[in-house]
DSSP file (Angstrom, degrees, kcal/mol; ACC not computed):
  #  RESIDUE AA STRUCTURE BP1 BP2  ACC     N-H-->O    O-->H-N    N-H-->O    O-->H-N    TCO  KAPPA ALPHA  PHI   PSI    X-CA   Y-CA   Z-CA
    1    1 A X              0   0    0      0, 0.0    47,-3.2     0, 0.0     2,-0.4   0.000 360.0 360.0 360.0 144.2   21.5    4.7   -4.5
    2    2 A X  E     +A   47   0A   0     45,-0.3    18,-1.0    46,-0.1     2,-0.3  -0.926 360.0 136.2 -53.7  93.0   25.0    4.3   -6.1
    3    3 A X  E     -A   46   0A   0     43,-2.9    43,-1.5    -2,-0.4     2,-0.5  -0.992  40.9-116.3-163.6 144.6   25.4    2.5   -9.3
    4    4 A X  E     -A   45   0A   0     14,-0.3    41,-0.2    -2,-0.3    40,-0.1  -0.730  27.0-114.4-109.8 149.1   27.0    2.4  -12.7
    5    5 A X        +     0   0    0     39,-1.9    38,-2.8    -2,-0.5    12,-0.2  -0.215  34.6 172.4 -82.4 152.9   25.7    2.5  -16.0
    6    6 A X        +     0   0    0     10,-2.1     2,-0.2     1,-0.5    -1,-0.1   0.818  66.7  16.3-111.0 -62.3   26.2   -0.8  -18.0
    7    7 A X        -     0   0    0      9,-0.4     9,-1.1    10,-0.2    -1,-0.5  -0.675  68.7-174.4-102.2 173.4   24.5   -0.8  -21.4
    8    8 A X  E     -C   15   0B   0      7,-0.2     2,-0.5    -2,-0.2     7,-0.2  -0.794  17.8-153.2-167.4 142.5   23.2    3.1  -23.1
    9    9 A X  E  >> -C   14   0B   0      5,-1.9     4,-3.0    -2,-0.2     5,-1.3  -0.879   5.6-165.1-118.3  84.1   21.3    3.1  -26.1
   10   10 A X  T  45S+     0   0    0     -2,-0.5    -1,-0.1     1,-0.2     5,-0.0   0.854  92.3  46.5 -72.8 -25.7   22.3    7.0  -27.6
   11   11 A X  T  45S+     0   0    0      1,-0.1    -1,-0.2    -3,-0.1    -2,-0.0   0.972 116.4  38.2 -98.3 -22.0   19.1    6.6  -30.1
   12   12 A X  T  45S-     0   0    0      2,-0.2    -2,-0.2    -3,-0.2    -1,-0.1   0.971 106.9-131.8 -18.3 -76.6   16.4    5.3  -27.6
   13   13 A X  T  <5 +     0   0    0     -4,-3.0    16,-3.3     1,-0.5     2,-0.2   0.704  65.8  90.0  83.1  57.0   18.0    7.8  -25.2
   14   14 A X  E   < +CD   9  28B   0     -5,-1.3    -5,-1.9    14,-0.2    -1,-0.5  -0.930  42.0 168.7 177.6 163.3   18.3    5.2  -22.1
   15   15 A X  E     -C    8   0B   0     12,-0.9     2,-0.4    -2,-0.2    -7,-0.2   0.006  29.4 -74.0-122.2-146.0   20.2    2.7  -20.2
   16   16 A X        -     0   0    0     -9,-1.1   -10,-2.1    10,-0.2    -9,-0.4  -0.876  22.0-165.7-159.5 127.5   21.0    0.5  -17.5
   17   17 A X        -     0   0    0      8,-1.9     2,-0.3    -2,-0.4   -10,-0.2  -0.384  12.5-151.3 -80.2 172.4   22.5    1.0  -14.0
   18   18 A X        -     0   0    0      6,-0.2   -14,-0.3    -2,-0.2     2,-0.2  -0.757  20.5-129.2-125.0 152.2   23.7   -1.7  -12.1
   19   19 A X    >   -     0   0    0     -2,-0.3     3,-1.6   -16,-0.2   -16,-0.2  -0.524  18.8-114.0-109.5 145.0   23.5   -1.3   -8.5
   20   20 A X  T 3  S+     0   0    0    -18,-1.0   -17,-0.1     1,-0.3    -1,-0.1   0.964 131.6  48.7 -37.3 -56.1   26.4   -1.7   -5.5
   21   21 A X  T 3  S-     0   0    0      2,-0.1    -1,-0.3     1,-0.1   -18,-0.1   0.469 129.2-109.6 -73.3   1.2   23.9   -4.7   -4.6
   22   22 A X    <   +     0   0    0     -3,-1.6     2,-0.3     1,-0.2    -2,-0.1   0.946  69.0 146.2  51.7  65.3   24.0   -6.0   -8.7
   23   23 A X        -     0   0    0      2,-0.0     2,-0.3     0, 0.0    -1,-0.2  -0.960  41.0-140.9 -85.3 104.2   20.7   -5.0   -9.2
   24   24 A X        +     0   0    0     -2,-0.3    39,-0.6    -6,-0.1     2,-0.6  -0.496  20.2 177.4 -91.7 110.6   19.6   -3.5  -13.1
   25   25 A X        -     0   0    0     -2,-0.3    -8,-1.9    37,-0.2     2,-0.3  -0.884  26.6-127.6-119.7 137.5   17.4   -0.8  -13.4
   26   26 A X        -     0   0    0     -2,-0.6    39,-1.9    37,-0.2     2,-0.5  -0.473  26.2-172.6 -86.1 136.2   16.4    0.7  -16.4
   27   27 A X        -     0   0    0     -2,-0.3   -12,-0.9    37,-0.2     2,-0.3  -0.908   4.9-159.1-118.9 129.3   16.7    4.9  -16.9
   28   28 A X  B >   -D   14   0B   0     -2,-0.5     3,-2.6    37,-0.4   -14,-0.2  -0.924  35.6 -98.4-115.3 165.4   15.5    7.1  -19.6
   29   29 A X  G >  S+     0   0    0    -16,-3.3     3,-1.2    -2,-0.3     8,-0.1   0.684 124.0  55.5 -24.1 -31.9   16.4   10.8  -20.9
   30   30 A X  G 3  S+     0   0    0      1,-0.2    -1,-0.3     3,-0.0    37,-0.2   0.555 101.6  68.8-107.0  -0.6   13.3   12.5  -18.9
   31   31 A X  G <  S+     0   0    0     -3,-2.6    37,-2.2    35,-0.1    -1,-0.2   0.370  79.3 100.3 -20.6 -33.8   15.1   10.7  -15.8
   32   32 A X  B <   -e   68   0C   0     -3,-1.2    35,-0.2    35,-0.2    37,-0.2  -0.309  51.2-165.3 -90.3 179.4   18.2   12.8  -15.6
   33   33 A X        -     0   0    0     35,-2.3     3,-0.1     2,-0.2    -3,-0.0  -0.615  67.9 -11.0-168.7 104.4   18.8   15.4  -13.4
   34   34 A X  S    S+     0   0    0     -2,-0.1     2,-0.3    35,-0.1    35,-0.1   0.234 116.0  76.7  66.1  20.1   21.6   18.1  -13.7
   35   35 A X  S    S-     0   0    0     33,-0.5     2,-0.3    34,-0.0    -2,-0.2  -0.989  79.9-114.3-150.3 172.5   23.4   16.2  -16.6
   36   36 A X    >   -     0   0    0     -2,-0.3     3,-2.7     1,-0.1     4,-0.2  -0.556  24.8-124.9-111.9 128.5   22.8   15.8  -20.4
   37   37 A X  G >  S+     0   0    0      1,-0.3     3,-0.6    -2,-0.3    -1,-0.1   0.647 115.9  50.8 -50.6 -28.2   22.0   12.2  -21.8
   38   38 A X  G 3  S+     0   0    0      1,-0.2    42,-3.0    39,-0.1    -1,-0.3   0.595  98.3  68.0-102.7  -2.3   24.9   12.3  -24.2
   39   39 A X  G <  S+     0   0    0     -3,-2.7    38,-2.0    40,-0.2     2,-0.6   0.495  89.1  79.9 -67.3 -15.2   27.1   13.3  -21.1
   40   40 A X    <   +     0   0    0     -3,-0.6     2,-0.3    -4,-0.2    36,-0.1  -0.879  58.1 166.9-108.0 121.7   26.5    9.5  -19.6
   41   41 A X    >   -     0   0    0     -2,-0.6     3,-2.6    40,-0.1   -36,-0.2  -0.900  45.6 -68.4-130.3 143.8   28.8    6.6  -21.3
   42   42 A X  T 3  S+     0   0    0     38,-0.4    41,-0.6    -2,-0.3   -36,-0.2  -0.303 124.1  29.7 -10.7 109.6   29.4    2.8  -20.1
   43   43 A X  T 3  S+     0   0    0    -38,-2.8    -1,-0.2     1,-0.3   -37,-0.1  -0.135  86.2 143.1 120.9 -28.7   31.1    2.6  -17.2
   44   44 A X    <   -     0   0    0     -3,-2.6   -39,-1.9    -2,-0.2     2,-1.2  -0.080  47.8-129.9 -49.2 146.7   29.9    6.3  -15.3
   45   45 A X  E     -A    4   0A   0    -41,-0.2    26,-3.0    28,-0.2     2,-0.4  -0.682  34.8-177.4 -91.7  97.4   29.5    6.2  -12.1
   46   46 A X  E     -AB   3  70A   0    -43,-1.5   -43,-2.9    -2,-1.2    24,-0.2  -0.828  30.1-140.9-120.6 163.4   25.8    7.9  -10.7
   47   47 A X  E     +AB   2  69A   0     22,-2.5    22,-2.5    -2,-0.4   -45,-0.3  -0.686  43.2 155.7 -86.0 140.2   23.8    8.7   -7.7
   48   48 A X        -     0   0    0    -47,-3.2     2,-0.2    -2,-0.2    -1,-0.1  -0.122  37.6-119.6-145.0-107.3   19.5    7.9   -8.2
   49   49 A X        -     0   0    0     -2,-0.1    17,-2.7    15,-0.0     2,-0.4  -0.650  25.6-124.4 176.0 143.3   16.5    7.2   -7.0
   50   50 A X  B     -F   65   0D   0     -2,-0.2     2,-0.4    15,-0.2    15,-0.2  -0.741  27.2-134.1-100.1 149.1   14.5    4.4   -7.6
   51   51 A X        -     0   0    0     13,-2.2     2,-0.4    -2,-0.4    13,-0.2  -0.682  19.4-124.2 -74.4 128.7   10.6    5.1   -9.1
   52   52 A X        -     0   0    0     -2,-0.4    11,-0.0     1,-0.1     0, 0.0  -0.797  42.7 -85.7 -88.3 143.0    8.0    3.4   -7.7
   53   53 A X        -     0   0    0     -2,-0.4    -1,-0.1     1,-0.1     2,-0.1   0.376  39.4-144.0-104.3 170.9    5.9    1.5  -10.3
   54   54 A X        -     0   0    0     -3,-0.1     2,-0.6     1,-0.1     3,-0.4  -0.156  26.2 -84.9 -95.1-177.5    3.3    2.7  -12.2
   55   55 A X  S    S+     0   0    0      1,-0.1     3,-0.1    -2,-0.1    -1,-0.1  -0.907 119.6  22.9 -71.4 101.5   -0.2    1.4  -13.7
   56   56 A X  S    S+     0   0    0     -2,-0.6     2,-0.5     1,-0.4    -1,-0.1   0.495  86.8 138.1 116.9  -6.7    0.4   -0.3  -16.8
   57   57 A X        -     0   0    0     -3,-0.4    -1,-0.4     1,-0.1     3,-0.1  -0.653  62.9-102.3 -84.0 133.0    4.6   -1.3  -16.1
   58   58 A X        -     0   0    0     -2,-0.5     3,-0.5    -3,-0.1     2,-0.4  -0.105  23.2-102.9 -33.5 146.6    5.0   -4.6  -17.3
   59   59 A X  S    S+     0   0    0      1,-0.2    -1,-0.1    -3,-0.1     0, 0.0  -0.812 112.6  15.1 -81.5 124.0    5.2   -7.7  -15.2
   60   60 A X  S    S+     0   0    0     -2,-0.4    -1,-0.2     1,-0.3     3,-0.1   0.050  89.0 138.7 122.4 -16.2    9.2   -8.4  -15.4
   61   61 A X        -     0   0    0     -3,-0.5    -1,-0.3     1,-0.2     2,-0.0  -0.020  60.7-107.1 -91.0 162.5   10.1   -5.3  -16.5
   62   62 A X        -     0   0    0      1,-0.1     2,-0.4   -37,-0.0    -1,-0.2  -0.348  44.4-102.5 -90.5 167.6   13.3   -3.8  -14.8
   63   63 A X        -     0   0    0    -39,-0.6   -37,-0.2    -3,-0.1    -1,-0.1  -0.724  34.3-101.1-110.5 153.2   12.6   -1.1  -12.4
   64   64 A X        -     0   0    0     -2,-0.4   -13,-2.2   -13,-0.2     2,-0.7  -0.170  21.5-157.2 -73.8 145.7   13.0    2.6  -13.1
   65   65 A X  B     -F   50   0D   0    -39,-1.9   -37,-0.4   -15,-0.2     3,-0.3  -0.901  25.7-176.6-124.9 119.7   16.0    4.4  -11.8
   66   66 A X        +     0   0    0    -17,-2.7   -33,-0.1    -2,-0.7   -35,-0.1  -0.447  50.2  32.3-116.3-171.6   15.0    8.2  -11.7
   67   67 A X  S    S-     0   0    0    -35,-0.2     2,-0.3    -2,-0.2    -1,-0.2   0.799  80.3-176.5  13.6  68.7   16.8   12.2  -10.7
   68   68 A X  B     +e   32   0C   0    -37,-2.2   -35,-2.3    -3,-0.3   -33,-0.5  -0.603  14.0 170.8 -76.6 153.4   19.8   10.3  -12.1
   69   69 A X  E     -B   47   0A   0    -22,-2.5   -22,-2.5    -2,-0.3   -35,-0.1  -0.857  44.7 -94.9-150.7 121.3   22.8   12.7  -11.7
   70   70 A X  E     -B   46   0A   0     -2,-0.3   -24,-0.3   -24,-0.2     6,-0.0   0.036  54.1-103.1 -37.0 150.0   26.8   11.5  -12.5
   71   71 A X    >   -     0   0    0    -26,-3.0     3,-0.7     1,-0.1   -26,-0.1  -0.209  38.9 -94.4 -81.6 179.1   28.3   10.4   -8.9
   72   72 A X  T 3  S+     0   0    0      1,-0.2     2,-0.4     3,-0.0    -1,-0.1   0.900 128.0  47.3 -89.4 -42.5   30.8   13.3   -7.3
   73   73 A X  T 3  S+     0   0    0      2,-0.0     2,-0.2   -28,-0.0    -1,-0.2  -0.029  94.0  84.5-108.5  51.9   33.9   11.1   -8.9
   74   74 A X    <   -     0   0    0     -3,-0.7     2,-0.2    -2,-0.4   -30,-0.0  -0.602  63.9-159.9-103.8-171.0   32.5   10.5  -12.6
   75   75 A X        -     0   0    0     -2,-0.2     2,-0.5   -36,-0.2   -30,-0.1  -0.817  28.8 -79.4-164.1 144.2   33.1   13.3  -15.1
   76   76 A X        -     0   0    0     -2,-0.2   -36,-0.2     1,-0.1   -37,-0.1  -0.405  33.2-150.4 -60.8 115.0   31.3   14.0  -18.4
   77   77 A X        -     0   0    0    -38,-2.0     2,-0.4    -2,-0.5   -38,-0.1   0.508  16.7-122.7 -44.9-165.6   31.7   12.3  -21.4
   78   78 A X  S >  S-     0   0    0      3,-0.1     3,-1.7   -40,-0.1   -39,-0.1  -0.950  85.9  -9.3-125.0 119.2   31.2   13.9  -25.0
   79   79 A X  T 3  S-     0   0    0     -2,-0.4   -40,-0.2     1,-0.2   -41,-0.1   0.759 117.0 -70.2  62.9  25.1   28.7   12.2  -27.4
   80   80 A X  T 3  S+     0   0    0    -42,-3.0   -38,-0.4     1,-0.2     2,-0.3   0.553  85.5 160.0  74.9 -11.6   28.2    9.1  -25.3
   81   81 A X    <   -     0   0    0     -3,-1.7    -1,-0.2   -43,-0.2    -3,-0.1  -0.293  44.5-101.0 -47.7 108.6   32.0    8.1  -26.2
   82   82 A X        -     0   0    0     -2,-0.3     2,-0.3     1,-0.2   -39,-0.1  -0.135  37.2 -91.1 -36.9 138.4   33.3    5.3  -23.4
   83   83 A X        -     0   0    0    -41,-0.6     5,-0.3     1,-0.1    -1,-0.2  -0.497  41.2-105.0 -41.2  93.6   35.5    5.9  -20.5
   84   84 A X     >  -     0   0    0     -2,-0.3     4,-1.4     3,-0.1     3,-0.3   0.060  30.2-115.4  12.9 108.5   39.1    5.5  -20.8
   85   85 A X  T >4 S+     0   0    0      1,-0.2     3,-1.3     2,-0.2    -1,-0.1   0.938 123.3  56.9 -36.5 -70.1   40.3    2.1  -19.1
   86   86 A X  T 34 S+     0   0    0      1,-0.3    -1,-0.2     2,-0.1    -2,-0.0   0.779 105.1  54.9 -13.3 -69.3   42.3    4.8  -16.5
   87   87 A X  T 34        0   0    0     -3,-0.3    -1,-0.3     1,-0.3    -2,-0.2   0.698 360.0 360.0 -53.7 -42.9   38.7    6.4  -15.9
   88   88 A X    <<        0   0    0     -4,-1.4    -1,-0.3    -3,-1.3    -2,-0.1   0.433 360.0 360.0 -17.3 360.0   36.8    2.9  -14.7
């Protein structure tokens, strides 16, 4: 799936996608896959996979977005610093 990240929490170390379809799913650090949690800001664009749920996931709870990787037209951030208006 396609989707971009909306909130990120740099001392947690996790987020939120939104989906093409506006659907949220929540991502953490052990999630990624070829890029570095502080590489991912507001507004990047990634590719992911969704997880299928576990024993023990909460009733409500947003579903997990996994082998996230920045989409072919993101680029990596520094420290979790936002995207440039330009970059959106």
């Amino acid at each position: 799936m396609r989707g971009v990240i909306v909130r990120i929490d740099p001392d947690g170390k996790f987020g939120f996608i939104q989906s093409e379809d506006g659907r949220e799913f929540f991502f953490h650090l052990t999630g990624l896959s070829g890029v570095e949690f502080d590489q991912l800001a507001v507004g990047s664009e990634v590719d992911f996979s969704i997880a299928e749920k576990h024993v023990g996931d909460e009733p409500g709870e947003n579903p997990r977005a996994v082998h996230v990787q920045l989409g072919q037209a993101s680029v990596p951030v520094v420290a979790n610093e936002p995207l440039p208006p330009e970059k959106l």
